[in-house]
C-alpha positions as CSV (number, residue, x, y, z in Angstrom):
1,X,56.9,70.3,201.4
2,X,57.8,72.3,204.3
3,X,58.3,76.4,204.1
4,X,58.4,79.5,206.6
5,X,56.0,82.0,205.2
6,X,55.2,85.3,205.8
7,X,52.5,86.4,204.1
8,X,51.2,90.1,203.1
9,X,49.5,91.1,206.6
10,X,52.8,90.1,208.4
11,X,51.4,86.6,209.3
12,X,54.3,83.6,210.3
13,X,53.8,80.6,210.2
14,X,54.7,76.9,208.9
15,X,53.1,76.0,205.4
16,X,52.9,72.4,205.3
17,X,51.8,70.9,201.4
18,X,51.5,67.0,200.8
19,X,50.9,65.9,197.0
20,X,48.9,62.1,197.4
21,X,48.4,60.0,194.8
22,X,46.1,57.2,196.5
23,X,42.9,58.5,198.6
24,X,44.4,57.2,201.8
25,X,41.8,56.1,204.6
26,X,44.1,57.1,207.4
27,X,45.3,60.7,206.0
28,X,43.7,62.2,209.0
29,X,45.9,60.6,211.3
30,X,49.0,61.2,209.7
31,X,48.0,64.9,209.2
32,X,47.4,65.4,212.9
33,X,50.8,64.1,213.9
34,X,52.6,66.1,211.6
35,X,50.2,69.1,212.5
36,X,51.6,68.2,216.5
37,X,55.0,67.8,215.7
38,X,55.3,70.9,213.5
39,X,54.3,73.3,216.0
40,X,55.8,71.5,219.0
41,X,59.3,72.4,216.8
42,X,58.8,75.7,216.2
43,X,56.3,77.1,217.9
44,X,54.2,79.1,215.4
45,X,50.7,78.2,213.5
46,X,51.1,75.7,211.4
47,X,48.6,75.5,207.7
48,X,48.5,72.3,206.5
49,X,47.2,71.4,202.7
50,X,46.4,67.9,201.2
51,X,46.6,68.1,197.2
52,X,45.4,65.0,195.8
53,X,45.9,64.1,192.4
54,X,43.8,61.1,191.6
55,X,41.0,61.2,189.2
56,X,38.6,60.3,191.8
57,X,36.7,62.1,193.9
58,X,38.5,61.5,197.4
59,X,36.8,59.9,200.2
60,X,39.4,60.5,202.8
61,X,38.1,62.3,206.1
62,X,39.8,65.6,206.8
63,X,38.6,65.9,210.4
64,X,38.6,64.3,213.7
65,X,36.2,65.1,216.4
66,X,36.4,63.1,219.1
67,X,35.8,64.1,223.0
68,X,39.2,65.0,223.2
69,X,40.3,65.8,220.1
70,X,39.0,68.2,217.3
71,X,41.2,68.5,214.0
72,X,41.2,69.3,210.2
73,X,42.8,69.9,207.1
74,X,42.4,71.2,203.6
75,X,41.6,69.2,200.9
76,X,42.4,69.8,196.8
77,X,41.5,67.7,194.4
78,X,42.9,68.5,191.3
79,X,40.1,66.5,189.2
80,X,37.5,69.1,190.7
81,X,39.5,72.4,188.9
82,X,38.1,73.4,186.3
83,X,41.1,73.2,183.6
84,X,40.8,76.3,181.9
85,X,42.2,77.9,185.3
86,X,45.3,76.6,184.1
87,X,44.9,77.2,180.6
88,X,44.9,81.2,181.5
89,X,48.2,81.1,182.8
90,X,51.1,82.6,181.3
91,X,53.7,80.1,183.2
92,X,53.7,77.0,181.2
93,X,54.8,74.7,184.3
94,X,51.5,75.7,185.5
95,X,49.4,74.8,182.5
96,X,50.9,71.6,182.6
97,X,48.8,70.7,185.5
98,X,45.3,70.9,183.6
99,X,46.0,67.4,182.7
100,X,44.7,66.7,186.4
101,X,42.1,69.3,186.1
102,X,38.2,69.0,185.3
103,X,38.1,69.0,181.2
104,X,34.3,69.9,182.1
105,X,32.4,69.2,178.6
106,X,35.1,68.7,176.8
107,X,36.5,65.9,175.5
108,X,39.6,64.8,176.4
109,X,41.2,65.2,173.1
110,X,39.9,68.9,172.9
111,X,41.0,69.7,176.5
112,X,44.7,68.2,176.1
113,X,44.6,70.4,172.5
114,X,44.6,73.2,174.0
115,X,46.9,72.6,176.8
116,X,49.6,71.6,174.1
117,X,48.6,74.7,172.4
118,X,49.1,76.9,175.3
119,X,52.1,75.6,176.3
120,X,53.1,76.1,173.1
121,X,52.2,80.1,173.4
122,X,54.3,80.6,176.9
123,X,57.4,78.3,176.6
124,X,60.1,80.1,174.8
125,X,62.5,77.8,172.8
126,X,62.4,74.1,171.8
127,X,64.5,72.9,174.7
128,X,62.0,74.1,177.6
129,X,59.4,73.3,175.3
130,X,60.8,69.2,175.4
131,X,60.9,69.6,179.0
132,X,57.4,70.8,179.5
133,X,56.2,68.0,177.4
134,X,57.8,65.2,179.3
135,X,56.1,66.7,181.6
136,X,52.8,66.9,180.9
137,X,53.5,63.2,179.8
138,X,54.4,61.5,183.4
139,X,51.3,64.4,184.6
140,X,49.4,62.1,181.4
141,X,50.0,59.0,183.2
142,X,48.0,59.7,186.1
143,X,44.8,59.6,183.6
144,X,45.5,57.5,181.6
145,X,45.4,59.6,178.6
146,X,49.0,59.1,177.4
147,X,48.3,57.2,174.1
148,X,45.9,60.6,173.1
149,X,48.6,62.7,174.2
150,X,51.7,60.7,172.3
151,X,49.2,61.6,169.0
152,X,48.2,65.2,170.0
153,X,51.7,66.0,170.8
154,X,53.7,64.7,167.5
155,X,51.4,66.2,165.1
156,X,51.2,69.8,167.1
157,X,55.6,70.5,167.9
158,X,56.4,69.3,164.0
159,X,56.7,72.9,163.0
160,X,59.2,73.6,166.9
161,X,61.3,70.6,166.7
162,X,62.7,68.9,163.3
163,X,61.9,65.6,162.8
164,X,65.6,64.7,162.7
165,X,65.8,64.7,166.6
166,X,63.5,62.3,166.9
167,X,60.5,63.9,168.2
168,X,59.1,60.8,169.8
169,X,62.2,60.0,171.9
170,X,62.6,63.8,173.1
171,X,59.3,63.8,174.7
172,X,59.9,60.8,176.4
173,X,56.7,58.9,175.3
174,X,57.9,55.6,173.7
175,X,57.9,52.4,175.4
176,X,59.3,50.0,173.3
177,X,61.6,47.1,173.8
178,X,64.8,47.6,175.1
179,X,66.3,47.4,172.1
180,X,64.0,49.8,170.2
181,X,64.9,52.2,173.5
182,X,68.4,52.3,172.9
183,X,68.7,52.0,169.2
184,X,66.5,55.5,169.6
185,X,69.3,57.1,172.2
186,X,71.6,56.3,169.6
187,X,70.0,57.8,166.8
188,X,69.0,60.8,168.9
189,X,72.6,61.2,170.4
190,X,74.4,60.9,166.7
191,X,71.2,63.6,164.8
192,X,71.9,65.7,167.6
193,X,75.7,65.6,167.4
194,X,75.6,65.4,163.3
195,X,73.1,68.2,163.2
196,X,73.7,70.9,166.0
197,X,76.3,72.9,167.1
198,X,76.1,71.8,170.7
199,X,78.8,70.6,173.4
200,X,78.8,67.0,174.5
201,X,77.8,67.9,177.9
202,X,74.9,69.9,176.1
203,X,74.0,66.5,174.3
204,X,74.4,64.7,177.0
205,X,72.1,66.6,179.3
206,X,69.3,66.9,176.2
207,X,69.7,63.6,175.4
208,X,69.7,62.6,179.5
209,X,72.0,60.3,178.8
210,X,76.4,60.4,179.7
211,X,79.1,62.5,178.4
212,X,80.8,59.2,178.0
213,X,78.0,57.6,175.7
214,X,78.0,60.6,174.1
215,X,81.7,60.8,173.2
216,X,81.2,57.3,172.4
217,X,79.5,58.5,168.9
218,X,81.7,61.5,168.7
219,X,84.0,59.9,166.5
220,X,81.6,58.9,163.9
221,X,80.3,62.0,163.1
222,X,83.4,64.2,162.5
């Protein structure tokens, strides 16, 4: 990611942010060729970030120092946050990333308690409240906690979302057979037109699905 900032003391200059997954070896290199081309282009400072997101503690160096060459840049890792940082915010796409954070001494199950409870407290309506979920669930992914979460997460929206638009589906955790995958779009698709008062391009954008498949169903429900 790539943005022109200005901060508060009137400072310009070229915020460069790079999200890494794997604890790349050779991040230094890369790093100092952007850092070169960046300011060859357009000639202001250039502040270049590394957030990494595995669980790991990363080994990559963040600075050369050669005869002829000196160079660095920051390094976060996610996994050394401590998660409540995120827990105290009032933005729920921010809590959302204390599945990456430190859980400290907490178990995992307490820690991804509370971050479904507190996303709970700032989303505002069941539809950004799906979306924050899914979420949190690809975020899940990343360590391996998604089976704790699927549980953790059905028990705690029951009382947002009714159970006749299948829960499960909406946040995107299930991953059945094919078969078991569609039959759920299709029972999702029909609750949602059988139960809501919603347009099919609304369905179809809940469901993530087409205004075609939708309208496919429309028939059967009327």
């Amino acid at each position: 990611m790539l943005k022109k900032i200005t901060d508060s003391q009137g400072n310009t200059y070229v915020l460069q942010i790079e999200f890494q997954v794997a604890d790349e070896p050779k991040m230094v290199y890369r790093m100092a060729e952007y850092y070169v081309m960046l300011e060859s282009k357009y000639e202001i400072p250039v502040e270049q970030y590394v957030i990494y997101l595995g669980a790991a503690k990363p080994k990559m160096p963040t600075q050369l120092d050669s005869e002829w060459m000196k160079f660095k840049f920051r390094l976060i890792s996610f996994a050394d946050i401590d998660y409540h940082l995120f827990l105290r915010s009032a933005r729920p796409e921010e809590v959302v990333l204390g599945v990456l954070a430190d859980f400290k001494e907490d178990s995992p199950e307490k820690a991804l308690q509370q971050i479904v409870q507190r996303i709970e407290e700032t989303a505002i309506g069941d539809f950004p409240l799906k979306r924050y979920f899914k979420q949190l669930g690809v975020l899940a992914q990343l360590r391996k906690l998604e089976k704790k979460l699927k549980d953790i997460t059905m028990d705690s929206i029951s009382k947002f979302v009714s159970q006749e638009r299948d829960v499960a589906y909406m946040i995107g955790f299930d991953k059945g057979e094919e078969k078991g995958e569609e039959k759920a779009e299709i029972r999702f698709v029909k609750n949602l037109l059988g139960k809501m008062s919603l347009t099919v391009e609304q369905i179809a954008d809940i469901a993530g699905v087409s205004v075609e498949f939708v309208k496919s169903f429309q028939q059967d429900n009327r």
